[in-house]
C-alpha positions in Angstrom: 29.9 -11.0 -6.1 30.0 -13.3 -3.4 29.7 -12.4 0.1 31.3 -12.9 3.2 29.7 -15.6 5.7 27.9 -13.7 8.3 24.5 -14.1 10.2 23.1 -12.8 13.0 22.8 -14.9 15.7 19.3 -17.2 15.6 16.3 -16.9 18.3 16.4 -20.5 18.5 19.7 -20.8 19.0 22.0 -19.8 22.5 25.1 -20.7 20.9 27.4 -18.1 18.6 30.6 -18.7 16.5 33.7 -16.4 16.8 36.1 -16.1 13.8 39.3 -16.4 14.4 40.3 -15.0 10.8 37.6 -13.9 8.1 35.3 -16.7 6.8 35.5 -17.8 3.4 32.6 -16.3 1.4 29.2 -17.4 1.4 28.7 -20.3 -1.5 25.7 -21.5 -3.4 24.0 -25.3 -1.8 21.5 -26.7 -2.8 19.5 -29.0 -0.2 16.3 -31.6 -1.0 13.2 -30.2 1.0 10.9 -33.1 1.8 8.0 -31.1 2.6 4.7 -33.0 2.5 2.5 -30.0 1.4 3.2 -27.2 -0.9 0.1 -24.9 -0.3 0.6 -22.3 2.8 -2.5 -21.1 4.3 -2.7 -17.6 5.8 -5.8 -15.7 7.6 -4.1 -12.3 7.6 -6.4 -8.8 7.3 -3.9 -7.1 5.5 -3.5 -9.6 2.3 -5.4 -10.3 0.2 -4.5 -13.9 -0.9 -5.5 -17.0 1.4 -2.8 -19.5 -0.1 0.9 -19.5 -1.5 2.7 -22.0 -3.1 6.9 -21.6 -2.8 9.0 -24.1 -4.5 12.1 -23.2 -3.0 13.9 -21.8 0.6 15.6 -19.0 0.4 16.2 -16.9 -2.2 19.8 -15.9 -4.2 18.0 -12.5 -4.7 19.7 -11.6 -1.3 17.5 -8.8 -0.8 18.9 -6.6 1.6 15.5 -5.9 3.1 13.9 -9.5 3.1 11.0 -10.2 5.4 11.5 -14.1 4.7 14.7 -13.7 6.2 14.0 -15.3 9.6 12.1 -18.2 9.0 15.6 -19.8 7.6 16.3 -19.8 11.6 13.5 -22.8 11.6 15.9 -24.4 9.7 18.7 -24.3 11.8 20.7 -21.4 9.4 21.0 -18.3 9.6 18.9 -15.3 8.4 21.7 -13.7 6.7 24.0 -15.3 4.1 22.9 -18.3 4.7 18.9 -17.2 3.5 20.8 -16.3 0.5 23.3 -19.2 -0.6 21.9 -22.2 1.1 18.8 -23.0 -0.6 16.2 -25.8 -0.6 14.2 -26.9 -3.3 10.9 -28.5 -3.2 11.3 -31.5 -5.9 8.2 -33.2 -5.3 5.8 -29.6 -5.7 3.4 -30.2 -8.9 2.6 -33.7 -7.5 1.6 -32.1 -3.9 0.1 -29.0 -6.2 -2.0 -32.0 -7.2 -3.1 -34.2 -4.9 -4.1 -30.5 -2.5 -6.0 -29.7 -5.7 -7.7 -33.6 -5.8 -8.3 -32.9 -2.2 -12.3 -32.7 -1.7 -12.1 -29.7 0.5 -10.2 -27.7 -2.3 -12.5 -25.3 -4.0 -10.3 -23.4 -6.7 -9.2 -20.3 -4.4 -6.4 -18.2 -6.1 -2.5 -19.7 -5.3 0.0 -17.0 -4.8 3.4 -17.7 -6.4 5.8 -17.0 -4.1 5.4 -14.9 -0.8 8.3 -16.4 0.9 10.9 -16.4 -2.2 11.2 -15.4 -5.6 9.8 -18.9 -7.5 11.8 -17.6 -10.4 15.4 -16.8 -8.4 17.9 -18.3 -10.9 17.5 -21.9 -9.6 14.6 -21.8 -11.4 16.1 -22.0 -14.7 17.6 -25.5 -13.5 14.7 -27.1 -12.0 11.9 -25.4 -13.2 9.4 -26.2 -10.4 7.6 -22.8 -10.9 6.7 -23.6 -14.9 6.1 -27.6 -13.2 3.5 -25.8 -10.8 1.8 -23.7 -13.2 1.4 -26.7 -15.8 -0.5 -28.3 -13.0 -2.5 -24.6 -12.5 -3.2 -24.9 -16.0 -5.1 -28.2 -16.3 -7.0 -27.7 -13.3 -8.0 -24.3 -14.0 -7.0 -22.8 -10.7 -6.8 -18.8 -10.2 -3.3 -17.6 -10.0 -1.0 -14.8 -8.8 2.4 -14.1 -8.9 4.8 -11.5 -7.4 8.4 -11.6 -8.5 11.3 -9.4 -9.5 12.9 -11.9 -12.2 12.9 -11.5 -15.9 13.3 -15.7 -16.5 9.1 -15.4 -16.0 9.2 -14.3 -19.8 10.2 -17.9 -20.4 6.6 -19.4 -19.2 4.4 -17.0 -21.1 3.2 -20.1 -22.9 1.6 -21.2 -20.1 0.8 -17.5 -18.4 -1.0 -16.6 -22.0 -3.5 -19.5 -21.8 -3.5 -19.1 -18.3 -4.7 -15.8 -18.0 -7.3 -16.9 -21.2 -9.0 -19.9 -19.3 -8.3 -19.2 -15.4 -7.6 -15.9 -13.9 -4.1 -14.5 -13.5 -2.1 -11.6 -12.5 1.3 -11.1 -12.5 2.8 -8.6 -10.0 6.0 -6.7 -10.4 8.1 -5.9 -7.3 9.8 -2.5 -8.3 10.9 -0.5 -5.8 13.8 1.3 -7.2 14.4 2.6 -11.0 17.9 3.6 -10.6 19.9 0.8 -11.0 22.6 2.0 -8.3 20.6 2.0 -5.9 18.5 -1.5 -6.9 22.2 -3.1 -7.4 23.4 -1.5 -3.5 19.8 -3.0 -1.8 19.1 -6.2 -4.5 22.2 -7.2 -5.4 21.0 -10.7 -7.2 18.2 -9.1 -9.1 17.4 -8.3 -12.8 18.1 -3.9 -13.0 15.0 -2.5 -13.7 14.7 -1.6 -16.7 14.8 -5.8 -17.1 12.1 -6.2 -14.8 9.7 -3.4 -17.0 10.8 -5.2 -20.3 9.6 -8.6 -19.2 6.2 -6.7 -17.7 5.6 -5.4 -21.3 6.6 -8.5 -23.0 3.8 -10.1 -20.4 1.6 -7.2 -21.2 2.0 -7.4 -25.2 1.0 -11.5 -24.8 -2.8 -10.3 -22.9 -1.1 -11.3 -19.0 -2.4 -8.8 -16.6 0.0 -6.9 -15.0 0.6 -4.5 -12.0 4.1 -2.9 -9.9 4.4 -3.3 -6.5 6.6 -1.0 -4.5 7.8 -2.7 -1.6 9.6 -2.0 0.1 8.9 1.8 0.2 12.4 2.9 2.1 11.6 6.4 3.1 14.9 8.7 2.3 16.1 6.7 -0.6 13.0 5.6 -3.0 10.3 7.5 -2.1 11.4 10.0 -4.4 10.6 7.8 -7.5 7.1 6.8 -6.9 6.4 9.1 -10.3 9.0 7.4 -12.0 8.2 4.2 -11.3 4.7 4.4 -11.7 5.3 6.4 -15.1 7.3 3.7 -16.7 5.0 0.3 -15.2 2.2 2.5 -16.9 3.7 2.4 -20.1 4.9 -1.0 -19.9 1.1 -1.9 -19.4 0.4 -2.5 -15.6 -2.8 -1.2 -14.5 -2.4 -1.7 -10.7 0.0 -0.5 -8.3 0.5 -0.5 -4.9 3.1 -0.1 -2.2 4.2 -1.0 0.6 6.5 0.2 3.7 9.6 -1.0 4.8 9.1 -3.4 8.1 12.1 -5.5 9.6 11.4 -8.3 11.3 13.4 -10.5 13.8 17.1 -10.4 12.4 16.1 -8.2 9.5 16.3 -5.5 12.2 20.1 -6.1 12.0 21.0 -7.3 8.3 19.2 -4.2 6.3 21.1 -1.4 8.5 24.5 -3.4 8.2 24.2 -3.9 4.6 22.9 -0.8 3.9 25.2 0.9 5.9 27.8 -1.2 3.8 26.6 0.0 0.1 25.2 3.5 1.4 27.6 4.9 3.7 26.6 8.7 3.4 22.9 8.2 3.0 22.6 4.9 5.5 21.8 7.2 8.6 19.3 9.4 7.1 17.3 6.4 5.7 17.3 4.7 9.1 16.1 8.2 10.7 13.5 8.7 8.7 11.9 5.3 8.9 12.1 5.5 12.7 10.1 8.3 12.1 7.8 6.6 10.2 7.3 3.3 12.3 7.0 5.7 16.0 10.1 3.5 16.7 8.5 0.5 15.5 11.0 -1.3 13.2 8.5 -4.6 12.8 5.3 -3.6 13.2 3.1 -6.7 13.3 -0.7 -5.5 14.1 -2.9 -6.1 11.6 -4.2 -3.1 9.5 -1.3 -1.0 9.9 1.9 -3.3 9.6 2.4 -2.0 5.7 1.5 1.6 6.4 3.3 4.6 8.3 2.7 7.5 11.0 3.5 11.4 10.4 3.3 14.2 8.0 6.5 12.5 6.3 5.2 9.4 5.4 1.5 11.2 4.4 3.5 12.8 2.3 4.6 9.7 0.5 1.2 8.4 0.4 -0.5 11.3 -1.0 2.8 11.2 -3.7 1.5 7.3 -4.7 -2.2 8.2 -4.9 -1.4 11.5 -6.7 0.4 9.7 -9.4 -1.7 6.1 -9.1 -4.9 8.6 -10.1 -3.1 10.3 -12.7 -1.9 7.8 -14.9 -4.8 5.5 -14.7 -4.3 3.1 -12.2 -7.4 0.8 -11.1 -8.2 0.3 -7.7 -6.4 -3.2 -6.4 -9.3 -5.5 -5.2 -10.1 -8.9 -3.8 -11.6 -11.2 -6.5 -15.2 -12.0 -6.4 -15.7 -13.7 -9.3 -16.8 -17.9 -9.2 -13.5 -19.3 -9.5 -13.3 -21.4 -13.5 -11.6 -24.3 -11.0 -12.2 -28.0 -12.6 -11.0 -31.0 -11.9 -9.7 -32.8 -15.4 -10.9 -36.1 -15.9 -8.1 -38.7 -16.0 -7.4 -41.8 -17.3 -8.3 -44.3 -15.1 -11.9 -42.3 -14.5 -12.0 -42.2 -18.4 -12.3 -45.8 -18.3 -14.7 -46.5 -15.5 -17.2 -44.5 -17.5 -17.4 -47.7 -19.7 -17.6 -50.1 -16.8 
């Protein structure tokens, strides 16, 4: 259902537009991004992953709750509709996937698929950058990760299978609701669910690691399924889990309140109460160490929940990889011949 137009107003911008009548709703464009890398680097404490790879901007997801939100202020957009309609895809990404990979000072470190959008939103299934990204994973040998909420991933198990056989590879889940109310009211573009478990098993079933993430934890409305959750990703063959709380950033701070106030009219005050509660007040915590985790007996409550049920069922312990990466560079044609002089 499309959406009417409505950001809040940018940090980088002074200006602000006034309707005079309602906007027309918010429609899908599709921009060129003529980024020269593709690789992101991050230093952060709390992940574990030192690089990302995102083939597009935005994301038609239009998760209520989206940290990624502001950064399509940089842009000159907004961090509202326009994060979810107006998106930018990265044509030129396997051939910058290999030239950082032909890049002396690359060493074969794990690439996290996405971490700033879903790389398999349903733009995806038009331009196929992830699958183009992964083929370029694939000959080089290079560790992989990736976190989405789509079911299109089933598409590439081709390539995850043989990934996951001669690299490394996990594929996380994000699935923080199982009632599909509630995921349609707070990720209105996403696959329900049950989908989302289907395709995990289907990965599961072809030898693709797989583990559930839920994150956002959104104390008051899906704490209460942790068991649930973690029951059926269990089943479905994950055997890691984690979670993650709620943190709103920059204009996030505005858009999940108003939206959920929007789809959750009865339950929207409650929620925001209790995760004021759990933040001290602290909508976007940034410090390091703490910005994913919460303050009380409320949210220890939640925590002990996860842990209760992550011991029960079987869960491994998430950890950082250790192992010597299988990284190679292939040989190619022109080397080929220069063997022969």
């Amino acid at each position: 259902m499309l959406r009417p137009t409505s950001n809040p107003p940018s940090r980088f911008d002074a200006r602000s537009l006034e309707w005079f009548e309602p906007p027309d709703p918010a429609r899908l464009q599709i921009f060129e991004d003529d980024s020269k890398q593709i690789l992101a680097h991050n230093e952060s404490p709390d992940l574990w992953h030192r690089w990302s790879l995102n083939p597009y901007r935005g994301c038609m997801h239009a998760c209520a709750y989206c940290y990624a939100r502001p950064t399509h202020e940089y842009l000159g957009w907004g961090a509202g509709t326009d994060h979810d309609t107006k998106i930018l895809v990265k044509s030129r990404a396997a051939l910058l996937l290999e030239q950082a990979f032909d890049a002396p000072s690359w060493k074969g470190e794990t690439v996290l698929f996405s971490g700033n959008t879903d790389c398999y939103q349903p733009v995806e299934y038009r331009y196929g950058l992830t699958r183009a990204c992964l083929e370029v994973c694939l000959r080089y040998k290079n560790p992989v990760a990736i976190i989405t909420k789509s079911a299109l991933i089933e598409r590439d198990v081709d390539i995850l299978a043989m990934l996951a056989l001669q690299s490394r590879l996990r594929v996380i889940f994000s699935i923080p609701f199982l009632d599909p109310e509630l995921a349609r009211a707070i990720e209105p573009g996403t696959p329900s669910p049950a989908r989302r478990i289907r395709a995990m098993a289907a990965l599961h079933a072809a030898g693709i690691p797989v583990a559930v993430n839920i994150a956002p934890l959104i104390p008051g409305l899906n704490d209460r399924e942790i068991p649930a959750i973690l029951k059926a990703c269990r089943e479905a063959g994950a055997d890691q889990a984690m979670v993650m709380l709620l943190r709103l950033p920059g204009a996030v701070e505005k858009i999940f309140p108003e939206r959920l106030r929007e789809a959750l009219p009865t339950r929207a005050e409650g929620v925001l109460a209790r995760l004021d509660r759990a933040r001290q007040g602290r909508v976007n915590e940034n410090r390091p160490g703490i910005r994913f985790q919460g303050h009380g007996e409320e949210w220890e409550s939640t925590r002990q929940l996860f842990h209760l049920w992550e011991r029960k069922l079987g869960y491994k312990t998430p950890h950082r990889e250790e192992e010597a990466s299988p990284f190679r560079r292939p040989v190619k044609v022109g080397q080929q011949l220069a063997l022969f002089g």
